[in-house]
Structure formats: C-alpha cells, structure tokens
Backbone as JSON Lines, residues from 0, in Angstrom:
{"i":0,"aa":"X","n":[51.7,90.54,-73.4],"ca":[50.57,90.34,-74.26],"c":[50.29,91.63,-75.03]}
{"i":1,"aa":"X","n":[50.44,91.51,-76.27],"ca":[50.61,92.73,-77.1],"c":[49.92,92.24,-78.4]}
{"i":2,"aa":"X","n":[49.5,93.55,-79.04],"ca":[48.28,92.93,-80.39],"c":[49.72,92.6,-81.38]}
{"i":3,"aa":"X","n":[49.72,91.46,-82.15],"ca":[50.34,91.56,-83.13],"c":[50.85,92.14,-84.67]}
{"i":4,"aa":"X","n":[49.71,93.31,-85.04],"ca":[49.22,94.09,-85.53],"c":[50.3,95.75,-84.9]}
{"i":5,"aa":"X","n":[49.65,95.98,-84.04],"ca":[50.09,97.03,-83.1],"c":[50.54,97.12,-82.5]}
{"i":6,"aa":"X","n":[51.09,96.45,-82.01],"ca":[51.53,96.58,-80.63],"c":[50.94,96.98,-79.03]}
{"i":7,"aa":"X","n":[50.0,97.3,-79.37],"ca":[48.67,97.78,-77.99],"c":[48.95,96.59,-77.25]}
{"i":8,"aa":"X","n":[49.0,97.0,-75.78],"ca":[49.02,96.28,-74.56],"c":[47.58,96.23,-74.69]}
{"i":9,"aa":"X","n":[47.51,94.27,-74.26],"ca":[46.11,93.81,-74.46],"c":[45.81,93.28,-73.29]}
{"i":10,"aa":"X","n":[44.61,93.52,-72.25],"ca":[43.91,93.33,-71.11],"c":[43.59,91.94,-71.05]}
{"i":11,"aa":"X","n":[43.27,91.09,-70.19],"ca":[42.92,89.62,-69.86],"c":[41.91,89.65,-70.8]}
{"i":12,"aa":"X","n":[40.89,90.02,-70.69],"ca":[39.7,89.93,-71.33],"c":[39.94,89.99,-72.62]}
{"i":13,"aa":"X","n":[40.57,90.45,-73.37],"ca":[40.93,90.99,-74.64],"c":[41.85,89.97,-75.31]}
{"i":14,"aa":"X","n":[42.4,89.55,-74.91],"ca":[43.6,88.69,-74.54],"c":[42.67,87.08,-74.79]}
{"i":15,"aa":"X","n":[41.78,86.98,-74.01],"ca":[41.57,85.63,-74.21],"c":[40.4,85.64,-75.36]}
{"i":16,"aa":"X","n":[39.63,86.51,-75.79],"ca":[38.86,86.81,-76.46],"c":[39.51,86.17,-77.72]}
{"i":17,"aa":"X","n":[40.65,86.8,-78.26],"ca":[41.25,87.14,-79.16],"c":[42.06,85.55,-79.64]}
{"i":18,"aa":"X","n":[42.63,84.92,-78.31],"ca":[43.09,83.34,-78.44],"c":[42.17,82.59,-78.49]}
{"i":19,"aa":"X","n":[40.81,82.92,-78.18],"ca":[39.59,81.94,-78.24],"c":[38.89,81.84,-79.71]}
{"i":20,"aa":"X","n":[38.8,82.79,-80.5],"ca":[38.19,82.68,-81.51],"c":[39.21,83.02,-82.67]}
{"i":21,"aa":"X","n":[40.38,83.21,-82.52],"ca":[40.9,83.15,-83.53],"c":[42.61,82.82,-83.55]}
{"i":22,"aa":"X","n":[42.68,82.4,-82.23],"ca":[43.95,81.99,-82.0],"c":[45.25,82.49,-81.86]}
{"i":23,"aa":"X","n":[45.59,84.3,-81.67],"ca":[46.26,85.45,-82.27],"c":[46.26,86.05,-81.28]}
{"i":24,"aa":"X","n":[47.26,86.88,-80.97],"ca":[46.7,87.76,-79.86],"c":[46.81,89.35,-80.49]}
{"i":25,"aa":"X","n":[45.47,89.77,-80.85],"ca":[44.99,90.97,-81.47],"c":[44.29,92.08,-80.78]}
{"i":26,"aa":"X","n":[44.29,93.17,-80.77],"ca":[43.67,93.99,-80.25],"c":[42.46,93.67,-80.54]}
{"i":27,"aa":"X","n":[41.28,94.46,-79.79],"ca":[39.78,94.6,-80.44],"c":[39.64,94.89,-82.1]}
{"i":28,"aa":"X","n":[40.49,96.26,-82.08],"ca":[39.85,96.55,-83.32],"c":[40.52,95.73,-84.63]}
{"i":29,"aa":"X","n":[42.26,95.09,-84.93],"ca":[42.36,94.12,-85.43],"c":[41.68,92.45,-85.39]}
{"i":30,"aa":"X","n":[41.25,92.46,-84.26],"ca":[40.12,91.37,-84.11],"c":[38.9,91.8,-84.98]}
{"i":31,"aa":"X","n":[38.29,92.79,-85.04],"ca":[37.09,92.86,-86.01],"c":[37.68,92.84,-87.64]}
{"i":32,"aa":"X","n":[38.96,93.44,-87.54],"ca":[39.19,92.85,-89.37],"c":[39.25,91.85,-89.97]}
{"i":33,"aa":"X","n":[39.73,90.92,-88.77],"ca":[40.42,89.74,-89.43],"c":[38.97,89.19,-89.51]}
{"i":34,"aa":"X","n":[38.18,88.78,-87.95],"ca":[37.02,88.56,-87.96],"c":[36.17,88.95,-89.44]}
{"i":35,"aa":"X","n":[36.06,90.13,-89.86],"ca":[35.43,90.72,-91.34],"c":[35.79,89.7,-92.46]}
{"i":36,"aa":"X","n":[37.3,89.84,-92.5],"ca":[37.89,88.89,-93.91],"c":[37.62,87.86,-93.67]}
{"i":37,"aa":"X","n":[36.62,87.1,-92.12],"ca":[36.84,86.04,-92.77],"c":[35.63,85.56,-92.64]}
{"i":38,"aa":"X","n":[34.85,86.5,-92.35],"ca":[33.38,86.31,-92.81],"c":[33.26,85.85,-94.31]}
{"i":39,"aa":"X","n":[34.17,87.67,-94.5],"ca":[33.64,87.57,-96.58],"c":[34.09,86.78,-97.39]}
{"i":40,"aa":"X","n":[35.43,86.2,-96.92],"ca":[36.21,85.44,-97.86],"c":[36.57,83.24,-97.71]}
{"i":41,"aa":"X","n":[35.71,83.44,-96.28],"ca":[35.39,81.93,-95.72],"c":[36.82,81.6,-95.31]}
{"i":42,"aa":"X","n":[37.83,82.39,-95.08],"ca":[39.17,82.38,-94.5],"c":[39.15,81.45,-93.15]}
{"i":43,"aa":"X","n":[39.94,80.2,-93.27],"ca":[40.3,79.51,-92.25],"c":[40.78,79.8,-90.97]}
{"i":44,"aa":"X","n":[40.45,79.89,-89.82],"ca":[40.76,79.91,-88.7],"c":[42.63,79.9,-88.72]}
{"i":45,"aa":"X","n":[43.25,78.52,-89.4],"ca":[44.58,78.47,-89.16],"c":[44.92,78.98,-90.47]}
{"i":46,"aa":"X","n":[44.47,79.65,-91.16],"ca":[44.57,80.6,-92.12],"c":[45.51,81.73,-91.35]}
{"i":47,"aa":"X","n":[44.58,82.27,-90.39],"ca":[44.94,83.42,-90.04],"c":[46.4,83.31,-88.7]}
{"i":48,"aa":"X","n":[46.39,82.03,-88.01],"ca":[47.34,81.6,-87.38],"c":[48.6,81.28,-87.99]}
{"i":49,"aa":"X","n":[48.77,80.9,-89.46],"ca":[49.87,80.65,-90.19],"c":[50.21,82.15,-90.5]}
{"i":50,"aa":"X","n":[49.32,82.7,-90.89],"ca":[49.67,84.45,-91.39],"c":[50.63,84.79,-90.19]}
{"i":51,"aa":"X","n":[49.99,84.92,-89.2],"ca":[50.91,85.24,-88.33],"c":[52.42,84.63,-87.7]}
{"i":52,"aa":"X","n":[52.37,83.54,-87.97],"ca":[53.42,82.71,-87.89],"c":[54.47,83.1,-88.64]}
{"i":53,"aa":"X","n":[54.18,83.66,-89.68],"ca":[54.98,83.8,-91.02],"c":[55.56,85.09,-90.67]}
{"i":54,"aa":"X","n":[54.79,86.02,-90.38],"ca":[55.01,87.2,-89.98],"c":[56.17,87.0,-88.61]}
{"i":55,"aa":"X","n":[56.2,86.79,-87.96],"ca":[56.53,86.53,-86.83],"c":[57.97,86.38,-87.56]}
{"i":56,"aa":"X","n":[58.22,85.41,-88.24],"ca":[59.28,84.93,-88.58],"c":[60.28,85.2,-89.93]}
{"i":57,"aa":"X","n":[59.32,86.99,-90.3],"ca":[60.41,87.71,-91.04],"c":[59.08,87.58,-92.47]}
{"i":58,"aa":"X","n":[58.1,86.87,-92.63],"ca":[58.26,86.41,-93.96],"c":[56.98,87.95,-94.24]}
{"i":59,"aa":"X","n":[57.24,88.39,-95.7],"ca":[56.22,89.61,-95.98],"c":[55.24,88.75,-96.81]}
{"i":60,"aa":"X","n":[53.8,88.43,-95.55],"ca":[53.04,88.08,-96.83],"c":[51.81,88.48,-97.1]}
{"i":61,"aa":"X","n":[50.64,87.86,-97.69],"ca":[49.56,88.4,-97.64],"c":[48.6,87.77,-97.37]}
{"i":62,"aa":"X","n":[47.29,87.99,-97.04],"ca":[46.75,87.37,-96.45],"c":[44.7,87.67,-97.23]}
{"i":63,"aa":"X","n":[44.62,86.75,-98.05],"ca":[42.75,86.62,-99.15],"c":[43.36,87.62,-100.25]}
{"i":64,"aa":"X","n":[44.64,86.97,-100.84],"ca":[45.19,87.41,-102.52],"c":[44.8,87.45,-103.11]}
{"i":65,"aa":"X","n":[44.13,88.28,-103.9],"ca":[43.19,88.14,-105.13],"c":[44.38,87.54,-106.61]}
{"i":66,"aa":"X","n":[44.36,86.85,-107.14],"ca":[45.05,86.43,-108.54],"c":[44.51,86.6,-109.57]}
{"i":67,"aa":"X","n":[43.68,87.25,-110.08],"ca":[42.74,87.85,-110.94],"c":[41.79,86.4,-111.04]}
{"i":68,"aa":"X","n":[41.93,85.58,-110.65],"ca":[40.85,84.12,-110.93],"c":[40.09,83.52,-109.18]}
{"i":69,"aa":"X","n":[40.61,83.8,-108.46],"ca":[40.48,83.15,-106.88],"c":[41.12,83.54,-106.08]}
{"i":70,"aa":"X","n":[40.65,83.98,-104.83],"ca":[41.35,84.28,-103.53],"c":[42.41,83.55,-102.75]}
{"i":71,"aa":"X","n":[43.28,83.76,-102.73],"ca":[44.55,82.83,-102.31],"c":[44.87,82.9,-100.54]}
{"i":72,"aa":"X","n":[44.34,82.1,-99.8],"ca":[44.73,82.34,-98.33],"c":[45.84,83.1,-97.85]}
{"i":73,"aa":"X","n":[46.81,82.59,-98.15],"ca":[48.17,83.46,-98.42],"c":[48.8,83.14,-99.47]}
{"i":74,"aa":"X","n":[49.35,84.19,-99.71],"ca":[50.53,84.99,-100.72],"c":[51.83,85.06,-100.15]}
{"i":75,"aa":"X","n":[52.61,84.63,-100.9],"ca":[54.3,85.36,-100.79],"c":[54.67,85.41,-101.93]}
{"i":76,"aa":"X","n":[54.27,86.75,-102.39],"ca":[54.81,87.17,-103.48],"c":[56.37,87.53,-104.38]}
{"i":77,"aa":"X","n":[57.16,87.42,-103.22],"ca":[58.94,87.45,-103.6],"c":[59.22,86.35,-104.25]}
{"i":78,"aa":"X","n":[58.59,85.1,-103.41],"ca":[59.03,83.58,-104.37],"c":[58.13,82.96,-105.05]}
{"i":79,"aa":"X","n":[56.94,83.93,-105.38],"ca":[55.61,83.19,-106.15],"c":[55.52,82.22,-105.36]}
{"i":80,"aa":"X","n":[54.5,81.91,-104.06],"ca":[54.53,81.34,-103.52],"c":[53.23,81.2,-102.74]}
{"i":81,"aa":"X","n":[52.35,80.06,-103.48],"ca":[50.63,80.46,-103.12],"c":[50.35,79.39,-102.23]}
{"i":82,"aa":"X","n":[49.67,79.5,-100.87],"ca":[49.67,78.72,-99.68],"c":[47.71,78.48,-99.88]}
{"i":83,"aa":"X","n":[47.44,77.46,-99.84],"ca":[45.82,77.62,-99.62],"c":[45.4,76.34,-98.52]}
{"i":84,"aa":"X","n":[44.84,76.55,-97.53],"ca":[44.63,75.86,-96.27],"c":[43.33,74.93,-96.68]}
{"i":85,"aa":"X","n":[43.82,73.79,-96.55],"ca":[42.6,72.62,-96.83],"c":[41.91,72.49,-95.09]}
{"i":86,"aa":"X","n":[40.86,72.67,-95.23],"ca":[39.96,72.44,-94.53],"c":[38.97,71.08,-94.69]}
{"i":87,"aa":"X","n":[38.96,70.31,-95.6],"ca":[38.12,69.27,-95.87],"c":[38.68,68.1,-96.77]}
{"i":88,"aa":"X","n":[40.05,68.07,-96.48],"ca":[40.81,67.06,-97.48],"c":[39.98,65.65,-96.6]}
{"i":89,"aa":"X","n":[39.44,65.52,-95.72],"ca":[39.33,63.81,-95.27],"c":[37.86,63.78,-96.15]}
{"i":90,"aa":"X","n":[37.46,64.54,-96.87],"ca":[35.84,64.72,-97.58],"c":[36.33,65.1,-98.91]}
{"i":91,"aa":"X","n":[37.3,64.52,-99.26],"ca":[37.39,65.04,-100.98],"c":[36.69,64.15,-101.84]}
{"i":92,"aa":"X","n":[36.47,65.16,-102.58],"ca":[35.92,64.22,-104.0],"c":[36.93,63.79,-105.57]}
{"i":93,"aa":"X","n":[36.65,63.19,-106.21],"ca":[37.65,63.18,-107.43],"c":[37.06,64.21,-108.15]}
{"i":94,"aa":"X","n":[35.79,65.19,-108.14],"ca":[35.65,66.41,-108.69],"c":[36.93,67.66,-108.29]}
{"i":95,"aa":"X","n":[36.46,67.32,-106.6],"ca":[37.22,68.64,-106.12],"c":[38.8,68.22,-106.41]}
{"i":96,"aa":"X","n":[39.07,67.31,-106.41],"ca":[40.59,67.45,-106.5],"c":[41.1,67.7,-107.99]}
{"i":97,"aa":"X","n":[40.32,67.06,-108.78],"ca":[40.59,67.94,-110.52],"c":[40.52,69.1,-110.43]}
{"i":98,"aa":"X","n":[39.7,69.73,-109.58],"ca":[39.18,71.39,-109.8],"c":[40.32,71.8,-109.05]}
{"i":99,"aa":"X","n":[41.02,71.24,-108.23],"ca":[42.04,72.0,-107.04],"c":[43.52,71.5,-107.81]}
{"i":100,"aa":"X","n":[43.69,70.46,-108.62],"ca":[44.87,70.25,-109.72],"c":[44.69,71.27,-110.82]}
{"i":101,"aa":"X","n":[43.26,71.68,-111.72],"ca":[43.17,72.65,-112.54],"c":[44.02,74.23,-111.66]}
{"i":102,"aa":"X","n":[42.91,74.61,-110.8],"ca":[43.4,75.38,-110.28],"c":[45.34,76.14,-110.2]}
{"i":103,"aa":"X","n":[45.84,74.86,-109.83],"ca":[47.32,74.39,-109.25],"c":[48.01,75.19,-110.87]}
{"i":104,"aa":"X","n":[47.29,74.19,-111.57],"ca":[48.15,74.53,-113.19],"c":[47.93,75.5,-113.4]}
{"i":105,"aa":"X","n":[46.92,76.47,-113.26],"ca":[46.87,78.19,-113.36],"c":[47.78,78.44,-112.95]}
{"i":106,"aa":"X","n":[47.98,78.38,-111.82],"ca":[48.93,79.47,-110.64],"c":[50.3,79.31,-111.18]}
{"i":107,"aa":"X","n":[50.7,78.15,-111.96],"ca":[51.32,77.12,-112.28],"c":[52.09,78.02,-113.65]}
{"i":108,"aa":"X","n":[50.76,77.98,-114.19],"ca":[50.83,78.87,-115.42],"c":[51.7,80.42,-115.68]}
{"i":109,"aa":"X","n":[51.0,80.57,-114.31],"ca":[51.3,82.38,-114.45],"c":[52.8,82.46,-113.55]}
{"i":110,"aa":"X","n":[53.62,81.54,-112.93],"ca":[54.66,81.52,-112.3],"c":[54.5,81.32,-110.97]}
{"i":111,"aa":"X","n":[53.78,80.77,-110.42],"ca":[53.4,80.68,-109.26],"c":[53.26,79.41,-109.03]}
{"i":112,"aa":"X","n":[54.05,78.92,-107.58],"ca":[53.58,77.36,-107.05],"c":[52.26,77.28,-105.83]}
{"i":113,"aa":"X","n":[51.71,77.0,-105.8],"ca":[50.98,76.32,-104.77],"c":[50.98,75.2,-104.27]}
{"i":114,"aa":"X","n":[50.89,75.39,-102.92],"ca":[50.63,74.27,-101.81],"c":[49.42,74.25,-101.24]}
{"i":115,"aa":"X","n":[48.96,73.02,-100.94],"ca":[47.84,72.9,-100.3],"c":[48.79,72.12,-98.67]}
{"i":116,"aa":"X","n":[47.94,73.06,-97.23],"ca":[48.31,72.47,-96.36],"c":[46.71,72.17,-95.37]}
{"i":117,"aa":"X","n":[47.03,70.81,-94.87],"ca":[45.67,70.25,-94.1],"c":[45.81,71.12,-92.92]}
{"i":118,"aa":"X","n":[44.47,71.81,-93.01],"ca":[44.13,72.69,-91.36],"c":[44.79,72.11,-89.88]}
{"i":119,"aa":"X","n":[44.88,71.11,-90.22],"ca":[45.2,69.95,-88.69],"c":[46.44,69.84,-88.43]}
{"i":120,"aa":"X","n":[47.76,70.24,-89.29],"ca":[48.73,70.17,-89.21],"c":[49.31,71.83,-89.04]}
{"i":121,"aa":"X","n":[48.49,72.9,-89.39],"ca":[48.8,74.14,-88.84],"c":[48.33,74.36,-87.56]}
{"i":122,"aa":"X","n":[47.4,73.43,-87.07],"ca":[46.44,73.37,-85.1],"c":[47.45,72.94,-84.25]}
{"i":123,"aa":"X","n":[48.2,71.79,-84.69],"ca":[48.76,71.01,-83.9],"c":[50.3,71.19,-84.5]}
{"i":124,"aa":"X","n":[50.91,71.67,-84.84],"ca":[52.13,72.17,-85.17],"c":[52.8,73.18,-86.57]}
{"i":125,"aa":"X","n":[52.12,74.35,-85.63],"ca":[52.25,75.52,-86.12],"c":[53.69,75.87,-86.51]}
{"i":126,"aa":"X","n":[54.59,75.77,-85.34],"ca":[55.95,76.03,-85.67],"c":[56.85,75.26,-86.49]}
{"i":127,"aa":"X","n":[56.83,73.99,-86.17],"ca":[57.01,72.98,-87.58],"c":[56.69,73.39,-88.95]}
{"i":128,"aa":"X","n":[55.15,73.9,-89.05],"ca":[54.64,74.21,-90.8],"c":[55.74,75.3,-91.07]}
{"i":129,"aa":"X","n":[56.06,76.49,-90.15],"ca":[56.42,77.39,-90.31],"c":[57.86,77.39,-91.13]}
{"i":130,"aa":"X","n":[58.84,76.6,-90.13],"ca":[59.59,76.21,-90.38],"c":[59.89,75.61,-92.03]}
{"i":131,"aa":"X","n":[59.12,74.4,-92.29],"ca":[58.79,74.16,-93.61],"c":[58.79,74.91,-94.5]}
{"i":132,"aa":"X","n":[57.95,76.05,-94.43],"ca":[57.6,76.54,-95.7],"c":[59.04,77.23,-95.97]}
{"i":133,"aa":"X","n":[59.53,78.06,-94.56],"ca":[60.9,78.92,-94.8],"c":[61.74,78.06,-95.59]}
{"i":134,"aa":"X","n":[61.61,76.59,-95.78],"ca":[62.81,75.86,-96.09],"c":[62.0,75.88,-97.84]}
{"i":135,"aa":"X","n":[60.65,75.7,-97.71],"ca":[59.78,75.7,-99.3],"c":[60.82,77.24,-99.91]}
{"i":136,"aa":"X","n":[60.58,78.28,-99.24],"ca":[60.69,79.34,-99.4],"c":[62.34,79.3,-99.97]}
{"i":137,"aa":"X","n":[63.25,79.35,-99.19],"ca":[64.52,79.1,-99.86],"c":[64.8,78.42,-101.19]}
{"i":138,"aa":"X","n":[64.04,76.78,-100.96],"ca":[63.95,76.49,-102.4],"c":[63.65,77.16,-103.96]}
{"i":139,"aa":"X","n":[62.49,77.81,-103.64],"ca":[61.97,78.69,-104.76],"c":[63.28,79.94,-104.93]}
{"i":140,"aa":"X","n":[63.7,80.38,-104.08],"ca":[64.48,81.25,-103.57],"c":[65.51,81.5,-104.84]}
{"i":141,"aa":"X","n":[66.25,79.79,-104.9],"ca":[67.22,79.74,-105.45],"c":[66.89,79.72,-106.94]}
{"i":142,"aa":"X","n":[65.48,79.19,-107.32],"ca":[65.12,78.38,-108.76],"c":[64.62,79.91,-109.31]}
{"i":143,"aa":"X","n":[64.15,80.8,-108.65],"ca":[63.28,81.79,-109.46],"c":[64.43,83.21,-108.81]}
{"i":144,"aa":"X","n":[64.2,84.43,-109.34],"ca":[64.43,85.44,-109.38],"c":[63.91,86.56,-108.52]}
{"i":145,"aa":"X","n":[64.13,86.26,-107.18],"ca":[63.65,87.21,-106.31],"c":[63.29,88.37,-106.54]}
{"i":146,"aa":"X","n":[61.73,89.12,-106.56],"ca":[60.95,90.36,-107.17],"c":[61.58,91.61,-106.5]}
C-alpha cells in the first residue's frame, strides 16, 4: 500500500481513508489536493479514479484542463484527446445535451475529440474503460500526428 503520487508507505488508517472517499490509494497530503480540485472544479469522484487508471497504465495525462473555454476532467494531450465524466446522463435535458454537442464541436473545432463517459461504468469497471480508451487512444494515434 503505497500513495500513488509518491510512493510513501501508507498506514491502515490512511489507507482506508483514502479508498473511502476517493477511491485511490494516496497519501494524506495528495489526498488534500485532489480533495481541493475537487472542491473547486466539481471534479467527479471516478474522475479522479480513471486519472489514475490511466496513469497506472503508461498514459501522460491531465487531470481539470483548462481549454481556454471549460475545464476538461481529463486531458491527453499527445492524441487530442478530451475525456469528460457524465455524472447525470439518466437526468438529461434536450438543453443540456445541445450545450454538451455545442461544446463537443469546439473541442472539435480546435483538433480535439471528446468523449463523454457515464460515472457508472468507470465504478463498476474501471479496468475495462481503461482498456477502451488505450484502444480510443491508438485510434487517434494513427489518424492525427503525435505532439
């Protein structure tokens, strides 16, 4: 049990702290950042569980991207590659989904794809999404010009 961040050997207490509220196993003091970003930025719980997933599995990404227009959950910037975690797709409206298709065509615009993935499918099969995107990721891989 080691912070994923640091590497710090993490204590029981610390340890479950860290899988209880945010699903990760983080030290204290990487627990108060992520905790911070996601106060300020309303960052999804499996927001921060896919970040790490990704990480885990080679990928360099980022994590509340600013795009000069909106904060992007994650970033992978090598394949223009904008990830944003739906939290309320069973409550959509035909507003929000024009505003989240407008959106799409920005990112769209400037060379960038986005995906929208349902929170419930990064809870309940994390390693699967993961998997996915690496295969999203190759795709773009081949079509665009690695940065």
């Amino acid at each position: 049990m080691t912070c994923l961040e640091c590497n710090k050997q993490l204590g029981y207490a610390n340890h479950k702290n860290a899988m209880d509220t945010l699903g990760v196993e983080l030290c204290e003091v990487h627990q108060r950042r992520i905790t911070k970003l996601m106060d300020t930025n309303a960052t999804p719980r499996e927001a921060i569980q896919l970040y790490y997933g990704l990480k885990e599995a080679g990928v360099n990404a980022m994590l509340e991207w600013w795009d000069g227009n909106k904060s992007i959950d994650i970033a992978i910037s090598r394949v223009k590659l904008n990830i944003e975690i739906d939290t309320e797709y069973d409550r959509m409206t035909h507003e929000q989904a024009i505003n989240d298709l407008e959106k799409a065509m920005h990112s769209f615009k400037n060379g960038f794809t986005t995906i929208r993935i349902p929170h419930v499918l990064i809870k309940y099969y994390l390693k699967e999404t993961v998997v996915n995107i690496l295969g999203i990721m190759e795709g773009l891989r081949v079509h665009l010009k690695a940065i």
